[in-house]
C-alpha positions as CSV (number, residue, x, y, z in Angstrom):
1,X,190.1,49.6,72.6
2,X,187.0,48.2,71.9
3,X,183.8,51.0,71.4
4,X,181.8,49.2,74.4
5,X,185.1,50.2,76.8
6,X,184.3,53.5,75.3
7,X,182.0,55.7,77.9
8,X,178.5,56.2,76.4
9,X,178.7,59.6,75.2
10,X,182.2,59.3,73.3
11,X,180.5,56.5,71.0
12,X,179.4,57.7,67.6
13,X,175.8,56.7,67.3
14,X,175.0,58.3,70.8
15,X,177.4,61.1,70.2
16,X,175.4,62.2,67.0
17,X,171.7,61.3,68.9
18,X,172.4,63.6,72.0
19,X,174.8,66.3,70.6
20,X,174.0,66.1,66.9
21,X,176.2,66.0,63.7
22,X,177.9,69.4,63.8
23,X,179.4,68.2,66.8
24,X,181.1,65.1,65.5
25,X,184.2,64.5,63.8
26,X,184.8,63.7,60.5
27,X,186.0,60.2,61.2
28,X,183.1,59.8,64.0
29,X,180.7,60.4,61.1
30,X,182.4,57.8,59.4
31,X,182.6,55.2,62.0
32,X,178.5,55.4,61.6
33,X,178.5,54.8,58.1
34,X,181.0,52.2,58.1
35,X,178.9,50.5,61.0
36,X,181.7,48.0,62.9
37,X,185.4,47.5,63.0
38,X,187.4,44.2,62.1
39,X,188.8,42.2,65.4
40,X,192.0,44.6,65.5
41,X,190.5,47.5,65.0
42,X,187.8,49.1,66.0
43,X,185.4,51.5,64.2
44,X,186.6,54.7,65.1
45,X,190.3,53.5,64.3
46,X,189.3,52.1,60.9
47,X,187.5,55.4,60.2
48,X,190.7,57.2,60.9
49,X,193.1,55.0,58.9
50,X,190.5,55.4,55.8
51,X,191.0,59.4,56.5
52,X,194.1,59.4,56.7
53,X,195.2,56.9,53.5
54,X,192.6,59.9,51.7
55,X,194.8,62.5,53.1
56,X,197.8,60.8,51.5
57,X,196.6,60.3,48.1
58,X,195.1,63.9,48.0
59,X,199.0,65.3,48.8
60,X,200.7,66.6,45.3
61,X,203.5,64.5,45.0
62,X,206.9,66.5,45.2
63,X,209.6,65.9,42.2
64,X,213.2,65.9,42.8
65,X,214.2,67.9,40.2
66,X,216.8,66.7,37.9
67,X,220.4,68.8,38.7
C-alpha cells in the first residue's frame, strides 16, 4: 500500500503535526526520519522491517546445551 492510499490522518508527518509525537508509534517515528520507502515497500513497512531486524539481534541467543 502506498502512504498516498493511506487516509490523511494515518500518515506519519500529519499524524505527528495534528496529534503530536506521544501519539505515534515507534516505527511511525521512524518512517519520518527515514523520509520515503523503495518501490516495494513503503515507509511505514521499511520502518517496521528495520524494528523488527533490531528486535532480532537484541534477543540472547539460546544454546543447546551439550548432553
Amino acid at each position: 500500500m502506498k502512504m498516498k492510499d493511506l487516509c490523511v490522518e494515518e500518515r506519519p508527518r500529519e499524524k505527528m503535526l495534528s496529534k503530536g509525537a506521544d501519539a505515534m508509534s515507534n516505527a511511525e517515528l521512524l518512517a519520518i526520519l527515514i523520509g520515503s520507502g523503495t518501490q516495494k515497500e513503503n515507509v511505514l513497512e521499511v520502518a517496521n522491517r528495520l524494528l523488527a531486524a533490531n528486535e532480532d539481534m537484541e534477543r540472547p541467543h539460546s544454546r543447546a546445551s551439550a548432553a
